[in-house]
C-alpha positions in Angstrom: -8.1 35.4 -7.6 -9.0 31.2 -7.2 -7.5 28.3 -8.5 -9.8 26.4 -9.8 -9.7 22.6 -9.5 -10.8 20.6 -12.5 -12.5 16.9 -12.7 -10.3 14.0 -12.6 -4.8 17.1 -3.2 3.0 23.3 18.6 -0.3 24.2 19.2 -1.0 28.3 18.3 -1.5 29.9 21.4 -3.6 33.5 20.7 -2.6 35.9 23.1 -6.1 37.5 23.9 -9.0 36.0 24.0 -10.7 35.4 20.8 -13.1 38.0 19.2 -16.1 35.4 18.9 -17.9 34.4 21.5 -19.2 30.2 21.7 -22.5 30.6 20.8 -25.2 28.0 22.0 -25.8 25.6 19.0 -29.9 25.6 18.9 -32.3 25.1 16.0 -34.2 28.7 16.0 -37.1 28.9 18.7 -39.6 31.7 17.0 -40.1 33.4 13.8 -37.9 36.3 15.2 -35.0 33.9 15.9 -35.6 32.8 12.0 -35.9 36.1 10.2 -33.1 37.2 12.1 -30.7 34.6 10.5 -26.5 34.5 11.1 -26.4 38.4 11.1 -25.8 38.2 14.8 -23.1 35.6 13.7 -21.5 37.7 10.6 -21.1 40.8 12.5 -19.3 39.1 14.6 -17.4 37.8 12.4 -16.7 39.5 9.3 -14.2 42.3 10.8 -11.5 39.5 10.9 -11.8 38.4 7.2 -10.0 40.8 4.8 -9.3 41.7 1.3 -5.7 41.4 -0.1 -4.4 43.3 -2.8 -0.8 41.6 -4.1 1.7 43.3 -7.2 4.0 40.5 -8.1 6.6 41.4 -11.1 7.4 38.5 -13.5 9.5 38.9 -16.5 7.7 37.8 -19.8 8.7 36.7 -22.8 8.2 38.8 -26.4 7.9 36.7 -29.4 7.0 37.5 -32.8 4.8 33.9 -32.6 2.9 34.2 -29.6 0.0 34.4 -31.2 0.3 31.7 -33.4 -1.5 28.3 -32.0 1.4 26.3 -33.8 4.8 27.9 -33.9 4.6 29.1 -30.8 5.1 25.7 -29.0 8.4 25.4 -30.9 9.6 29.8 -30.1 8.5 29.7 -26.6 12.1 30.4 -24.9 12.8 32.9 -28.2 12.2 36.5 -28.0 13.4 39.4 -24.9 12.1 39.3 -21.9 10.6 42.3 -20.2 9.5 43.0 -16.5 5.6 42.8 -16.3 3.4 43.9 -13.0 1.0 41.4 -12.0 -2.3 42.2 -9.8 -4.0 39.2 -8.0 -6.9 39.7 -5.8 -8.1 37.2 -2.7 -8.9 37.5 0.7 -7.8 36.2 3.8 -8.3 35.8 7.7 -6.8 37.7 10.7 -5.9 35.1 13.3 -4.3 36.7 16.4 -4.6 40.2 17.6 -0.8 41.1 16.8 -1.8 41.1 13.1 -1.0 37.3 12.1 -2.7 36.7 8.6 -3.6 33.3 6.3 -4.1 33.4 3.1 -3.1 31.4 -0.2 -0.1 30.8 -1.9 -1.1 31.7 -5.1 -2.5 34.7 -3.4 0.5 36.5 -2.3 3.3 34.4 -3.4 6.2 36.1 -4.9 4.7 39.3 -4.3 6.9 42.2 -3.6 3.8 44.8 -2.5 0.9 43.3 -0.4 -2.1 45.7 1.0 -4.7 44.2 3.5 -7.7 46.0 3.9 -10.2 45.4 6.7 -13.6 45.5 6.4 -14.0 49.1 8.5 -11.9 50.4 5.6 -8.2 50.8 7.6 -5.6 49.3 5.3 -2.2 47.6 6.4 0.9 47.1 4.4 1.6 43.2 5.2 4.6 40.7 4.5 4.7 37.4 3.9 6.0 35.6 7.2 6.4 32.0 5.7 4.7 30.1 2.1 4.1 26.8 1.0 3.1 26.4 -2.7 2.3 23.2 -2.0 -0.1 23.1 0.5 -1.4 26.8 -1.4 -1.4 28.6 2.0 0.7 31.5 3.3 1.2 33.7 6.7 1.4 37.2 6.5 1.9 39.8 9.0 0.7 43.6 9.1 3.4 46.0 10.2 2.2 48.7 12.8 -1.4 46.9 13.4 -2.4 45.8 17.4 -5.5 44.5 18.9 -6.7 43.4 15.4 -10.2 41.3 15.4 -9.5 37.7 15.0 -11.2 34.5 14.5 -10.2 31.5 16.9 -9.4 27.8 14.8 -11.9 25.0 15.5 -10.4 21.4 16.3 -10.9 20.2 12.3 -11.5 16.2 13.7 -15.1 17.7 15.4 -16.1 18.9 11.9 -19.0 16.7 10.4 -20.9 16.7 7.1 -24.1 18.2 7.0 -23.0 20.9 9.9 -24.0 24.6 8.7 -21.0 26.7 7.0 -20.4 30.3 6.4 -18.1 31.4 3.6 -16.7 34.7 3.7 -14.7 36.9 1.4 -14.1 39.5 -1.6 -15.7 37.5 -5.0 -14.8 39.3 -7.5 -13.7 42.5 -5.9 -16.8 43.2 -5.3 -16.6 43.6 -1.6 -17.1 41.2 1.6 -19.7 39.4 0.8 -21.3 36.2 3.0 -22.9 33.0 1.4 -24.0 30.1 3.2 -24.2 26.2 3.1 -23.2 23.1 4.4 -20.1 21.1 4.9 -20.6 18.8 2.3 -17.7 16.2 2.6 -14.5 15.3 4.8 -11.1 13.9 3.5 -11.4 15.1 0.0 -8.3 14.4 -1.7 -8.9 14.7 -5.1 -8.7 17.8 -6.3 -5.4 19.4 -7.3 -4.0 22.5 -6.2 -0.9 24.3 -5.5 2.1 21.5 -6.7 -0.2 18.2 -6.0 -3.4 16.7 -4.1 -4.1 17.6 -0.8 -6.8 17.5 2.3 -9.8 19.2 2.0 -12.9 20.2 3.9 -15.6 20.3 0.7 -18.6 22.7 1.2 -21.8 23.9 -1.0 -21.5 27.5 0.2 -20.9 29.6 -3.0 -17.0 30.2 -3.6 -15.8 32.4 -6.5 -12.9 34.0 -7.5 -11.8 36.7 -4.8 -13.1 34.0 -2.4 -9.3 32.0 -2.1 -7.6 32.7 1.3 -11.6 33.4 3.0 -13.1 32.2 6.2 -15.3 28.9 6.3 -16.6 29.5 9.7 -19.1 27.5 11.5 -22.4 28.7 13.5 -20.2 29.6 16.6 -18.1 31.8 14.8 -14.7 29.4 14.7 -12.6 28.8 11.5 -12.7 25.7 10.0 -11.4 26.1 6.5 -9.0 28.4 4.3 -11.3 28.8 0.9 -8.6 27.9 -1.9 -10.6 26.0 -4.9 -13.7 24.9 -6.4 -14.4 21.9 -8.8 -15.9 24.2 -11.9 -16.3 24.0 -15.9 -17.7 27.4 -16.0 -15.0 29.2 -13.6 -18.0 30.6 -11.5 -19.1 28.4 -8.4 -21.4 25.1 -9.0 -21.5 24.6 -5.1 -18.6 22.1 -5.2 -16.3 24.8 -3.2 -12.8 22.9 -1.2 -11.4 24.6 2.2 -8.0 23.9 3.6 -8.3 22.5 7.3 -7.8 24.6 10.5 -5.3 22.3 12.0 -2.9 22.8 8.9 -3.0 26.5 9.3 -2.6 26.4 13.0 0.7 24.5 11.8 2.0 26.9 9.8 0.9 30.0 12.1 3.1 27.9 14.8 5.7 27.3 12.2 5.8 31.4 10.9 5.9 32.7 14.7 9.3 30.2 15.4 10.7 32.3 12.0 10.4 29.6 9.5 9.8 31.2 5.8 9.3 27.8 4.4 6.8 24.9 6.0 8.8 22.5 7.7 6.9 19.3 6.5 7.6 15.8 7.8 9.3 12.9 5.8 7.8 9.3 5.4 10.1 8.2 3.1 7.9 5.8 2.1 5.3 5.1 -1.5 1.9 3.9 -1.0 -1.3 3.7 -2.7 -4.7 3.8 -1.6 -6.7 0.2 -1.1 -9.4 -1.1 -3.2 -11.4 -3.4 -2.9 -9.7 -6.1 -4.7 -6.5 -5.9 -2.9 -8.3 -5.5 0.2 -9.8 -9.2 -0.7 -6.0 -10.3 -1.5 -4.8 -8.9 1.8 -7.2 -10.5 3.6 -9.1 -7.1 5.1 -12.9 -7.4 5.7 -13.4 -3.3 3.7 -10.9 -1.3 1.6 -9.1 1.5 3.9 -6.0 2.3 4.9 -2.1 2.9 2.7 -0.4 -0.3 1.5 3.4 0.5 1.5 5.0 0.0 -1.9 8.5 0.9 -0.9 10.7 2.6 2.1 13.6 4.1 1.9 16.6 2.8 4.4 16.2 6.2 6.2 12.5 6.3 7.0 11.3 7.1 10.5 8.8 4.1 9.2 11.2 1.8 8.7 13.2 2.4 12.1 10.0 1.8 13.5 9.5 -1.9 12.2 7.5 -1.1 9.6 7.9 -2.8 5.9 6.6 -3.1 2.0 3.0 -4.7 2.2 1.6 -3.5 5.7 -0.9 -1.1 5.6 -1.1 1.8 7.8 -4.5 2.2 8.7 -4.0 5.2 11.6 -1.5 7.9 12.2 -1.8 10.5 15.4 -5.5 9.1 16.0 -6.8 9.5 12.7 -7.6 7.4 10.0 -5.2 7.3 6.9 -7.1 6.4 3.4 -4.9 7.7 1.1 -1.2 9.5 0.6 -2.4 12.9 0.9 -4.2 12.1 4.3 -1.4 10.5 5.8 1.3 13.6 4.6 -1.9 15.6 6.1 -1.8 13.7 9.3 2.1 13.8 10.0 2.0 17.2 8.9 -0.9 18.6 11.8 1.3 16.3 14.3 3.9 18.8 14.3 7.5 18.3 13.2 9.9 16.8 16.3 6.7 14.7 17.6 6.3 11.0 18.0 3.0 10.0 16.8 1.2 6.2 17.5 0.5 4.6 13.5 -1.5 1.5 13.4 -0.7 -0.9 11.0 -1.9 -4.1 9.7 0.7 -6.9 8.9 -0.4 -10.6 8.3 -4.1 -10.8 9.7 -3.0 -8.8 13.0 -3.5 -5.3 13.5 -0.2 -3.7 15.3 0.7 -0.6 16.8 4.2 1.5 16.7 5.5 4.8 17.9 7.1 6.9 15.1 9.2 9.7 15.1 8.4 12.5 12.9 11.5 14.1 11.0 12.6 16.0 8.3 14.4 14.1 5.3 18.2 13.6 5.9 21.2 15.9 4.3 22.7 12.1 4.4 25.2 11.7 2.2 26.0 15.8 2.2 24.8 17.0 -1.1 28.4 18.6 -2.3 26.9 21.1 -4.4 29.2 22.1 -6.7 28.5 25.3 -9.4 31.0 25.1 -12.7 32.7 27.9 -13.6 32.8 30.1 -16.5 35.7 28.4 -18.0 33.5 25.1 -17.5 31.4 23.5 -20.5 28.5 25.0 -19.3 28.7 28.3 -16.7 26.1 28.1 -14.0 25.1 24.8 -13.8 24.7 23.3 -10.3 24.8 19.9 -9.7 24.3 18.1 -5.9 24.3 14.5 -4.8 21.1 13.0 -4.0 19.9 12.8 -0.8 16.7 11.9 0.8 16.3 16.0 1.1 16.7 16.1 -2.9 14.7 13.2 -2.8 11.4 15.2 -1.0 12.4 18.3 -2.6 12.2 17.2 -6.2 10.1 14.2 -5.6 12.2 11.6 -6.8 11.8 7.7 -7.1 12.4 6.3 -3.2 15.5 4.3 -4.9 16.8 7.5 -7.0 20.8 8.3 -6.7 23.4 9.8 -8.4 23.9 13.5 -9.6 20.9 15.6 -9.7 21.0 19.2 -11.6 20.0 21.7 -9.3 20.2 25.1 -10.8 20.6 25.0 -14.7 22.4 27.9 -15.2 21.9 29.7 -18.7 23.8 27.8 -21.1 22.2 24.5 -19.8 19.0 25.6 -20.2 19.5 26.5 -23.8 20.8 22.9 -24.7 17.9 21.2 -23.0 18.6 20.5 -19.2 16.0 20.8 -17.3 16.5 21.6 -12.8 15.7 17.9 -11.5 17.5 15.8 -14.1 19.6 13.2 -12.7 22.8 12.8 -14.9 23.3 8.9 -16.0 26.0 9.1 -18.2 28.3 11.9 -20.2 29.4 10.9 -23.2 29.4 7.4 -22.6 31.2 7.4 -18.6 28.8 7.7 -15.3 29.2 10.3 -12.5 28.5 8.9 -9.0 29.6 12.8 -7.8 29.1 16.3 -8.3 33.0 16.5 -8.2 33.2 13.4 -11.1 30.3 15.3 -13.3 32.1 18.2 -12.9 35.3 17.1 -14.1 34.2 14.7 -16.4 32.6 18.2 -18.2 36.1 19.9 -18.1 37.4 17.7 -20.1 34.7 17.3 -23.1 35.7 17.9 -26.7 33.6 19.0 -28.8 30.7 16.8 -29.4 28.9 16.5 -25.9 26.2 13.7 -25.0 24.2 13.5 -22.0 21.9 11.1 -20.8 19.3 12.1 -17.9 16.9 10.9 -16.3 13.7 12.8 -16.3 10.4 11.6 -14.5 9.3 8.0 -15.7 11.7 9.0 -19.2 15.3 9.0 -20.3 16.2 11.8 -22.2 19.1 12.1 -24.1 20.4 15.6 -25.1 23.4 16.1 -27.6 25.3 19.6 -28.4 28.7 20.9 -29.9 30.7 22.1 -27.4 
């Protein structure tokens, strides 16, 4: 299984030493060294890439106009639904000897029955140790599976273009298979996958589907990617092939081994956009680079560091910062709880800070609060915003108010949607869950509610 991407997103310790050897990087000295090509290197390392097998169960929906291109739009929540087994097929890479596993999110996720086969044919039941749709990678662990072979991770800043690359996995079911190339780009940002943009490594070795949660190793045998998409208008590989870096999955091994489920991801609480040209002119800066801040919320770790609306961050933990997604991807490989140096450009003079590196507040406490069946509608959950709901839904930096959480049933049927934030009912504003809530109790029976969804205000009406 691979998504595809179309055109237009503590240190782990191993505990034994790692299964491949440094090799001495050398360009071939005699026809034997040439003929003899990266076998030495693939039996090395091919034990620790594996193929995973995932069964997922999702319920489905049975209409009488699924097959028709028009009315099904308008009948697609009509109809039963019925439990349905799912099959996915990837690969991915053994990474300590006490069976710790990476892989993809769309992989594995939500699976309820994973098998890991190695490549000498043993096969381990796994489970999923901690997930990240967003970031499309996942940690597994085999049960009742020591001294397993293992790759060691590679420092992803020493990674250059044009440095040989060996992708490794299970295309098509078809068995390991090995294809070579080059590491073709750094920083790629633009191509989507898992619930936005992220950080790539981008390589020419051919990546299919079966590929996603495979090794991109280097010449010495060290991991320096997680295959998880290619740019395609075929759906087979057109040697534009995207890798997730090795310092990211070291992260989230670190993260799964402290017993996380969920990745633990920092908060900037800030907006930004990447610098052109033209505002690079207006700003004053001799090239376009860096993140000019749009906005900050009062609670950023940026803004408690001195920072404001129109600098532009230029470096974060060493690295440069070019865009949103490498600057989440910067924070993120610092590790959450760390203080990291950001260098900044404000008024002509470049200036340097110390920022702490911390998850979004619970400040002011969400007060879920979940209306009863004697309620206008059962289930629904409604919370206060937060900078948590904030980052979890991805809200505007200046969003606030009552958020819907959980629509419950009845408030799916008359059009709510999980992420709406409630602006008025029936005329009269809700700053709480507690005001929403009773505001609802006491309805008659014609019910208007205004919401705020995305960029768009949405108005839904119903007889109670």
């Amino acid at each position: 299984m691979l998504r595809y991407a179309v055109p237009i997103v503590a240190a782990l310790t191993l505990a034994a030493q790692p299964l491949i050897a440094v090799a001495e990087t050398k360009v071939p000295s005699s026809q034997a060294e040439i003929a003899l090509g990266f076998a030495p290197l693939v039996k090395q390392a091919a034990p620790a890439v594996v193929n995973i097998y995932a069964k997922r169960v999702v319920q489905t929906r049975s209409s009488p106009f699924s097959n028709d291109p028009f009315f099904r739009e308008f009948f697609r929540d009509f109809g039963e639904t019925r439990p349905e087994v799912q099959n996915s097929l990837g690969s991915g890479v053994i990474l300590s000897a006490d069976g710790y596993v990476v892989s993809n999110y769309h992989v594995v996720g939500g699976a309820t029955d994973i098998r890991v086969v190695l490549k000498d044919r043993r096969e381990f039941a796994a489970k999923v140790m901690l997930a990240d749709q967003a970031s499309d990678l996942a940690i597994l662990k085999l049960e009742e599976a020591p001294d397993m072979p293992f790759l060691s991770l590679r420092d992803s800043d020493a990674v250059e273009v044009g440095e040989l690359a060996l992708a490794i996995g299970n295309p098509f079911g078809i068995g390991q298979t090995v294809s070579s190339g080059i590491v073709s780009g750094l920083a790629r940002s633009g191509a989507a996958t898992g619930a936005g943009r992220a950080y790539f490594i981008q390589t020419d070795a051919a990546i299919n589907p079966g590929n996603s949660g495979g090794a991109l190793i280097d010449i010495n045998g060290q991991l320096i990617g997680v295959n998880t998409s290619i740019l395609t208008r075929s759906g087979g590989s057109n040697g534009v092939g995207f890798a997730i870096p090795a310092d990211l999955v070291e992260q989230f091994v670190a993260q799964a081994r402290q017993g996380y489920d969920s990745f633990l991801r920092p908060w900037a609480g800030m907006s930004g956009q990447s610098i052109d040209n033209a505002i690079a002119e207006t700003l004053g800066l001799d090239r376009p680079g860096g993140v000019l801040i749009s906005g900050l919320h009062a609670a950023s770790p940026f803004a408690a560091a001195g920072l404001q609306p129109g600098d532009v961050v230029q470096m974060v933990s060493g690295g440069e910062v070019n865009s949103p997604q490498e600057m989440i991807y910067r924070m993120s490989v610092a590790g959450m709880g760390s203080r990291v140096a950001v260098t900044y450009y404000r008024d002509g003079v470049a200036r340097q800070v110390d920022v702490d590196l911390i998850l979004p507040p619970e400040e002011p406490a969400r007060d879920t609060v979940t209306l009863s069946d004697a309620d206008v509608l059962p289930g629904l959950e409604l919370s206060h915003v937060n900078p948590a709901v904030i980052a979890q839904f991805g809200l505007p930096l200046d969003a606030m108010g009552v958020i819907v959480e959980a629509t419950g049933p009845y408030g799916a049927r008359v059009g709510l949607q999980r992420g709406d934030i409630l602006l008025g009912i029936n005329g009269t504003q809700a700053t709480t869950p507690a005001e929403a809530r009773e505001i609802l109790s006491e309805l008659g029976s014609r019910v208007a509610i205004t919401v705020q969804r995305g960029l768009q205000r949405v108005q839904i009406r119903f007889r109670n």
